[in-house]
C-alpha positions in Angstrom: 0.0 0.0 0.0 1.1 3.2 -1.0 -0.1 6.7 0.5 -0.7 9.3 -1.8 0.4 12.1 -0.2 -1.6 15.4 -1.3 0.5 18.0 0.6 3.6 17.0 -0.6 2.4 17.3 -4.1 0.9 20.4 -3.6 3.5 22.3 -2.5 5.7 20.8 -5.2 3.3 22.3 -7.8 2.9 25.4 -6.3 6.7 25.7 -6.5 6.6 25.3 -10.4 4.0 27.8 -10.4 5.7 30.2 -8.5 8.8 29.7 -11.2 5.8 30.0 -14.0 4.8 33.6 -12.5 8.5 34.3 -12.6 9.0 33.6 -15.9 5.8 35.5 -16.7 6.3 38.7 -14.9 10.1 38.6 -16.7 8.6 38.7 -19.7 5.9 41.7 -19.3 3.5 39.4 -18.1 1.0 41.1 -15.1 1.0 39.2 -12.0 -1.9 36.4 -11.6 -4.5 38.6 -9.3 -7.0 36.2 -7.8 -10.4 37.4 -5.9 -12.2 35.5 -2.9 -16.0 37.0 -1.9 -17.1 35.8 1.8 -20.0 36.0 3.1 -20.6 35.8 6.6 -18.3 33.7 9.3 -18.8 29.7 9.0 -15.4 28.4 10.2 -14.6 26.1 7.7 -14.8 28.8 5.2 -12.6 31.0 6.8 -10.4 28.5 7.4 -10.7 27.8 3.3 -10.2 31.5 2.3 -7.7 31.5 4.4 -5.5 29.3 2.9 -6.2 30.3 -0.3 -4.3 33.6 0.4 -1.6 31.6 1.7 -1.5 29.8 -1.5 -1.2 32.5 -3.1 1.8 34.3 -1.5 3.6 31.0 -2.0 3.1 30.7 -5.8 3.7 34.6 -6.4 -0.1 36.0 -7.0 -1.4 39.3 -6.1 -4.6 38.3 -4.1 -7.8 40.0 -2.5 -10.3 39.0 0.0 -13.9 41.1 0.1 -15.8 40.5 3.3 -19.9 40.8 3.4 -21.9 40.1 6.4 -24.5 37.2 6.2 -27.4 39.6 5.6 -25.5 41.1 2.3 -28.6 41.3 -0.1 -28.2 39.6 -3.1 -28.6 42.8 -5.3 -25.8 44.0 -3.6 -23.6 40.4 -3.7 -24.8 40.4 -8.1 -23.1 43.9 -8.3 -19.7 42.9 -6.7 -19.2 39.8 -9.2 -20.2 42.7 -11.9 -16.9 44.9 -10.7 -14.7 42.2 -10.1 -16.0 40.6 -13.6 -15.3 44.3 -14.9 -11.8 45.0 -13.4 -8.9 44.1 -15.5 -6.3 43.8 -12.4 -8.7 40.1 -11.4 -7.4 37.3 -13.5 -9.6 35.3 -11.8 -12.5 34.7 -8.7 -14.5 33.1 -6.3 -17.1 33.4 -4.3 -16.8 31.0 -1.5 -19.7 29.0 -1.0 -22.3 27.9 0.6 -23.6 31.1 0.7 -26.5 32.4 3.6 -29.9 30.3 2.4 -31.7 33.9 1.4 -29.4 34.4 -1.6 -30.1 32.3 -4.8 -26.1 30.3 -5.2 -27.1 30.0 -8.6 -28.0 32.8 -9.5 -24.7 34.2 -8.1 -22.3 31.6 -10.4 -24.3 32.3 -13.4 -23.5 36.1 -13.2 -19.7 35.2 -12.9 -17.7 36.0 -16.4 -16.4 32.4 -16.7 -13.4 33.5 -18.1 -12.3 34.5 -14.5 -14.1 31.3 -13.1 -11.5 29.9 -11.4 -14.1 27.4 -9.3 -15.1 26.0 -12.7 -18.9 26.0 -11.8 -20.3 28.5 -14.4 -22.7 26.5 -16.5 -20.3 27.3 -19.7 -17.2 25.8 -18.3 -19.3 22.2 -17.1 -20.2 22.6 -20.5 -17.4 22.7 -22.0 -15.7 19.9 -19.7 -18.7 17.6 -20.9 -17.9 18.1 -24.5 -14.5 17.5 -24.1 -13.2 21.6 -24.8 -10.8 23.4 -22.5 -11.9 25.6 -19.7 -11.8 25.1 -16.3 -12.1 22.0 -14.4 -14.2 22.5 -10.9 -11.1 22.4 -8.3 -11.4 18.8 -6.2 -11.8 16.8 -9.6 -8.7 18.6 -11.1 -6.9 18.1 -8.1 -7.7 14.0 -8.4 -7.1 13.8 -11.6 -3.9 15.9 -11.0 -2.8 13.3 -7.9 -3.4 10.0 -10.2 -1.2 11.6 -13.0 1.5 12.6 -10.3 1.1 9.0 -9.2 1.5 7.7 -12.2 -1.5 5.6 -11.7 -2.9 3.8 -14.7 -6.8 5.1 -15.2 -6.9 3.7 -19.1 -9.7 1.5 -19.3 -10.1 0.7 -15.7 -13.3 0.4 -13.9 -14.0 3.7 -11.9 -16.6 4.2 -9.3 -17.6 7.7 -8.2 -19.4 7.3 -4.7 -21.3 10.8 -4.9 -23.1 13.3 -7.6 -22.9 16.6 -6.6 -22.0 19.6 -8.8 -19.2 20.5 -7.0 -17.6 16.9 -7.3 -19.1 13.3 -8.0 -20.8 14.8 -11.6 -17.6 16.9 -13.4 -15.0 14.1 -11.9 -17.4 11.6 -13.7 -16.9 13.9 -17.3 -13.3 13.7 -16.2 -12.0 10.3 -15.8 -14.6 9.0 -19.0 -12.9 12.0 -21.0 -10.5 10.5 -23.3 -7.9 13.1 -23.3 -8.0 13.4 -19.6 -8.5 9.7 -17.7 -10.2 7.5 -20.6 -12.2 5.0 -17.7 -15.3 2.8 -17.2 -17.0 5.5 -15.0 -20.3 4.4 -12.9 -21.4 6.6 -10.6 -23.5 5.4 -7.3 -24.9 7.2 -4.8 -27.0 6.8 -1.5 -30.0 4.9 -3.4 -27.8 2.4 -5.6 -28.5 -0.8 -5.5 -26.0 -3.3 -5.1 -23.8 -0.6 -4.6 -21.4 -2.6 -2.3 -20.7 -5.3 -5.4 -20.3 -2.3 -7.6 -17.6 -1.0 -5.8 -16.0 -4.4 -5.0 -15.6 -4.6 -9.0 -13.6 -1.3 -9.0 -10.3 -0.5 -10.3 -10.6 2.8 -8.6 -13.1 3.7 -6.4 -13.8 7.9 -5.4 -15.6 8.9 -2.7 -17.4 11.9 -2.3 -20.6 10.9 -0.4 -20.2 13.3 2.4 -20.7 10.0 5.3 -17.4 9.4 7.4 -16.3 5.6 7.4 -19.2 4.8 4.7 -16.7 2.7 2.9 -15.2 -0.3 4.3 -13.2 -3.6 3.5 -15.7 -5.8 2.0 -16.3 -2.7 -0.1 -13.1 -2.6 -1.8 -11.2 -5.4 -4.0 -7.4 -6.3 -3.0 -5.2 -4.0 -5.2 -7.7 -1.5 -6.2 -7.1 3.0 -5.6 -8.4 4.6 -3.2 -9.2 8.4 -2.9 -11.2 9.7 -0.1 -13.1 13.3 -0.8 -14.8 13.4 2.5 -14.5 16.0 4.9 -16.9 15.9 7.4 -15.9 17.4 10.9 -17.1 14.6 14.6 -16.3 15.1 17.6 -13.3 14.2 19.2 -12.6 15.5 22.5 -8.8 15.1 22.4 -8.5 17.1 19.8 -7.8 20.8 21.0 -10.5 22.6 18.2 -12.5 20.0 19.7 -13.4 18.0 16.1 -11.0 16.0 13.6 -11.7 16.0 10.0 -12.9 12.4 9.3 -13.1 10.9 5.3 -15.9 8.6 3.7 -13.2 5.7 4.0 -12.7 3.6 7.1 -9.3 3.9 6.6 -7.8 1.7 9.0 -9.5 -1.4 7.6 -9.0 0.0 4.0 -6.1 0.8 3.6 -4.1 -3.0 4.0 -6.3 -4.0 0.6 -5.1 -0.7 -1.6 -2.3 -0.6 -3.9 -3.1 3.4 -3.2 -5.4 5.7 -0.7 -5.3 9.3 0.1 -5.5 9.8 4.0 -7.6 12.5 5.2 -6.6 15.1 5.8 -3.6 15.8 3.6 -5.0 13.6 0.3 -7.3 15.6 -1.5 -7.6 18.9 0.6 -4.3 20.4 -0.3 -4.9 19.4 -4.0 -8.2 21.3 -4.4 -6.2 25.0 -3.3 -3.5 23.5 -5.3 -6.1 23.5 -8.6 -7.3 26.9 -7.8 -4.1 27.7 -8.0 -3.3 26.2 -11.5 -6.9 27.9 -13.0 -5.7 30.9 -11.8 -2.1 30.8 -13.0 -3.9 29.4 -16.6 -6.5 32.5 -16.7 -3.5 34.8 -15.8 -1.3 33.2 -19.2 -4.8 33.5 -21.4 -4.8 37.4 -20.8 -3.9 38.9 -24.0 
């Protein structure tokens, strides 16, 4: 068993980014400027934002954080993306989501230029990633595809289960790792109401999961030899801990781990590689500027 180790690679790639900005700014180039919009307080956000500034000191980006409060109208959220969609310093943007439940999310990606969308949710850019064209790749799935290539793991005709089918991840890592140019794999995706979803995933090469339910899978889940990436995130309660939580994945990783030829541990797997992306969009809208 091998662990895939998600911060290490991201802070290798956001050292060949940094020399990319170098090369860039010594050529004329403008400095990659990225945006982040907050809304309110929630702690894992900040936390998120937060290191997205970090990020970008380390790979040499100008970078700017707008605060709202959660009772920002929407009017006034829709006319921010409209300026930073408008100012020619912002090579690219985000607003962080989820977003307070009186403002329509949707609405609020849709105004976003998605030539600056760096989070790769516009409808234009899934769009594009389902019909195989360039734009950008939502962050977590770039980051996983990013980690299997850096692992040099073979994804070529292999059976791939995506445990999950959200926007954000299960559906545009689907359109990833079935696009030929990209991952070229048997792609099923399952989710909470699949049936036989446990002999589904014991016939998987590699199995992704991004169902958002700590230690969902388990051994007699996974076949001897097959990859493992764990997406999940979710925050339990440990008492020993001194925030007073731990960040637990959707893989029982104990168990799981002996049968793997790879598995990301969480944290450090797939965490570091989703900033990491961000990073990479942002450097790639900063190099499209004419």
């Amino acid at each position: 068993m091998q662990l895939i180790d998600g911060k290490a690679t991201a802070t290798q790639i956001k050292a060949e980014i940094a020399e990319r900005v170098k090369s860039l700014v010594a050529r004329g180039g403008k400095q990659p400027h990225l945006a982040a919009v907050l809304v309110g307080h929630d702690g894992g956000s900040e936390t998120y934002v937060k290191n997205k500034v970090i990020a970008c000191e380390q790979c040499g980006f100008k970078s700017s954080l707008i605060r709202f409060e959660d009772d920002v109208t929407e009017e006034t959220l829709l006319r921010c993306v409209a300026q930073l969609n408008a100012d020619a310093d912002i090579d690219g943007f985000i607003v962080q989501l989820p977003l307070p439940k009186h403002i329509d999310e949707q609405k609020i990606i849709e105004a976003i230029d998605p030539r600056k969308d760096v989070d790769g949710f516009h409808p234009e850019n899934v769009g594009r990633l389902a019909i195989g064209l360039p734009g950008f790749i939502s962050a977590t799935p770039l980051g996983i595809l990013t980690l299997l290539q850096r692992y040099h793991i073979e994804t070529s005709g292999k059976k791939c289960v995506i445990l999950g089918r959200s926007n954000i991840v299960g559906k545009p890592m689907a359109q990833l790792m079935m696009q030929k140019q990209y991952a070229d794999a048997t792609v099923t995706v399952c989710h909470s109401h699949s049936q036989n979803l446990k002999e589904e995933c014991r016939q998987a090469d590699i199995i992704i999961a991004a169902i958002g339910r700590p230690d969902f899978v388990t051994a007699d889940m996974v076949k001897p030899g097959a990859v493992v990436i764990d997406v999940g995130t979710t925050r339990v309660p440990d008492a020993t801990r001194k925030s007073g939580f731990r960040l637990n994945g959707d893989v029982k990783f104990d168990e799981v781990a002996p049968l793997c030829s790879f598995i990301t541990p969480v944290p450090g797997g797939v965490g570091p590689m989703t900033i990491c992306s961000l990073m990479m969009n942002t450097l790639k809208a900063g190099e499209q500027r004419k």
